[in-house]
C-alpha positions in Angstrom: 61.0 -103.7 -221.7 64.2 -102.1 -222.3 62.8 -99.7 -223.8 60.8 -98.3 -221.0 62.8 -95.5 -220.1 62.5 -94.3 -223.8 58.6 -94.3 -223.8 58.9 -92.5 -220.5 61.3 -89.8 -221.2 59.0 -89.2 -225.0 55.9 -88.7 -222.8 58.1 -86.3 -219.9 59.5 -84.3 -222.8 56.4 -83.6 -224.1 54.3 -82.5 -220.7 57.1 -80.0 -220.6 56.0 -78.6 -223.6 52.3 -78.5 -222.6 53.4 -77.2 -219.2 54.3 -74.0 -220.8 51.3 -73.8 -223.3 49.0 -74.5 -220.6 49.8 -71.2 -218.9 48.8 -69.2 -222.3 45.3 -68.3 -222.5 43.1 -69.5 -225.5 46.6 -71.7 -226.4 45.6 -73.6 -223.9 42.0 -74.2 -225.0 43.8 -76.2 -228.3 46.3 -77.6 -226.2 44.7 -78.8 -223.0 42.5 -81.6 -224.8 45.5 -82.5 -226.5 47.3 -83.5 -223.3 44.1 -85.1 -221.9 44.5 -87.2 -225.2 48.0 -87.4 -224.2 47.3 -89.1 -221.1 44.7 -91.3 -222.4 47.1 -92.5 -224.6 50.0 -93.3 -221.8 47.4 -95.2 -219.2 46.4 -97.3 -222.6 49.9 -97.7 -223.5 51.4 -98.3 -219.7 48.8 -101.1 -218.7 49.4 -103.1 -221.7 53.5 -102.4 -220.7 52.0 -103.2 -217.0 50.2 -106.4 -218.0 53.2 -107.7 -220.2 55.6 -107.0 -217.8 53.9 -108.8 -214.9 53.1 -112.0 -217.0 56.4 -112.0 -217.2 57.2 -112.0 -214.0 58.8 -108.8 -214.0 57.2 -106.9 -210.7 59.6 -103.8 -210.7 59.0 -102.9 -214.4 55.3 -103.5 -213.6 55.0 -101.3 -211.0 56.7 -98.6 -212.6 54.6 -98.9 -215.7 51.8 -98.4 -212.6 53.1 -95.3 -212.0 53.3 -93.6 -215.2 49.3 -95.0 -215.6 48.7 -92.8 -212.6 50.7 -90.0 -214.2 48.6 -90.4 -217.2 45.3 -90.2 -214.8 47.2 -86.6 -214.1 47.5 -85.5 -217.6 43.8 -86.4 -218.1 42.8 -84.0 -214.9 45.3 -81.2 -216.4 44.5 -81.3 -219.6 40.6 -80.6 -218.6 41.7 -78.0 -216.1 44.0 -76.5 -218.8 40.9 -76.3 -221.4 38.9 -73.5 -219.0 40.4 -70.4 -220.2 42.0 -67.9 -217.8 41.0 -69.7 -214.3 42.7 -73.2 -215.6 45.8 -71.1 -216.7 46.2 -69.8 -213.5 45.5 -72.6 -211.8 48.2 -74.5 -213.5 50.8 -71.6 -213.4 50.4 -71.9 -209.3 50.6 -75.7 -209.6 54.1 -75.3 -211.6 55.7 -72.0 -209.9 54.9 -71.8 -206.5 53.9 -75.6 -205.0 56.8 -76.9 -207.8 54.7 -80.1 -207.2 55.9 -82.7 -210.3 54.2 -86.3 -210.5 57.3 -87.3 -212.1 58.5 -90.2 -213.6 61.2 -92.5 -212.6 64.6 -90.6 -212.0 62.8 -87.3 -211.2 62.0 -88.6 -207.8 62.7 -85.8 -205.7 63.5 -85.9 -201.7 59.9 -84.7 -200.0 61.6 -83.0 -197.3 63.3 -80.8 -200.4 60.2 -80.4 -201.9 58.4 -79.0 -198.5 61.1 -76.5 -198.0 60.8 -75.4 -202.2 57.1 -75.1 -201.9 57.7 -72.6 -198.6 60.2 -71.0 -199.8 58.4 -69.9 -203.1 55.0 -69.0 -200.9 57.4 -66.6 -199.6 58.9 -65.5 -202.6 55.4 -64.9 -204.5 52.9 -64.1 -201.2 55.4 -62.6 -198.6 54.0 -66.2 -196.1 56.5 -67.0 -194.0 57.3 -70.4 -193.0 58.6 -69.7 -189.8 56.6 -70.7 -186.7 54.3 -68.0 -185.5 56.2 -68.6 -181.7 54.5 -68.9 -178.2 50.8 -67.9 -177.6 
């Protein structure tokens, strides 16, 4: 199990990649199956981690391997929404660039209350929505 955080970094590595093709159409059409694939892969490849490491007794490495199964349920959904041309690009781009919404693995963990004031903040960088209350009625 030591080498958990090496599986985990191969497989965050390479959604960074398909991040950026998935925002190119027709790329995407090539590469968006491939991360579906991707992410079949991890959930195969995390349960048996999952089922190994809680034989073992080994709870905490279990439930992280949990996690990245859930993340690979994610790449599965992407990679089909990356596959329809032009609406799945944009789609994704929004996802990315202005909700900065990342079902990370472990050690990219971010604060939620940071990631509430990022995905305001960019809603008023790309839409001119302002986050501020709307006052008294």
């Amino acid at each position: 199990m030591s080498h958990l955080g090496d599986v985990e970094r191969s497989f965050s590595s390479a959604e960074k990649v398909l991040n950026v093709t998935g925002y190119v159409p027709f790329v995407s059409s090539v590469t968006g199956p491939l991360r579906a694939l991707m992410g079949k892969i991890q959930v195969i490849v995390f349960a048996v981690l999952a089922i190994n490491a809680y034989m073992l007794g080994q709870k905490a490495v279990g439930e992280r391997c949990v996690t990245c199964i859930l993340n690979g349920f994610a790449n599965i959904v992407r990679g089909t929404v990356e596959s329809v041309t032009l609406l799945g690009n944009l789609c994704c781009f929004i996802y990315d660039k202005v909700m900065l919404v990342r079902f990370g693995y472990t050690g990219e963990k971010t604060d939620p209350a940071s990631l509430q004031t990022r995905v305001f903040s960019n809603l008023e960088n790309y839409f001119g929505i302002s986050s501020e209350p709307l006052g008294e009625w």
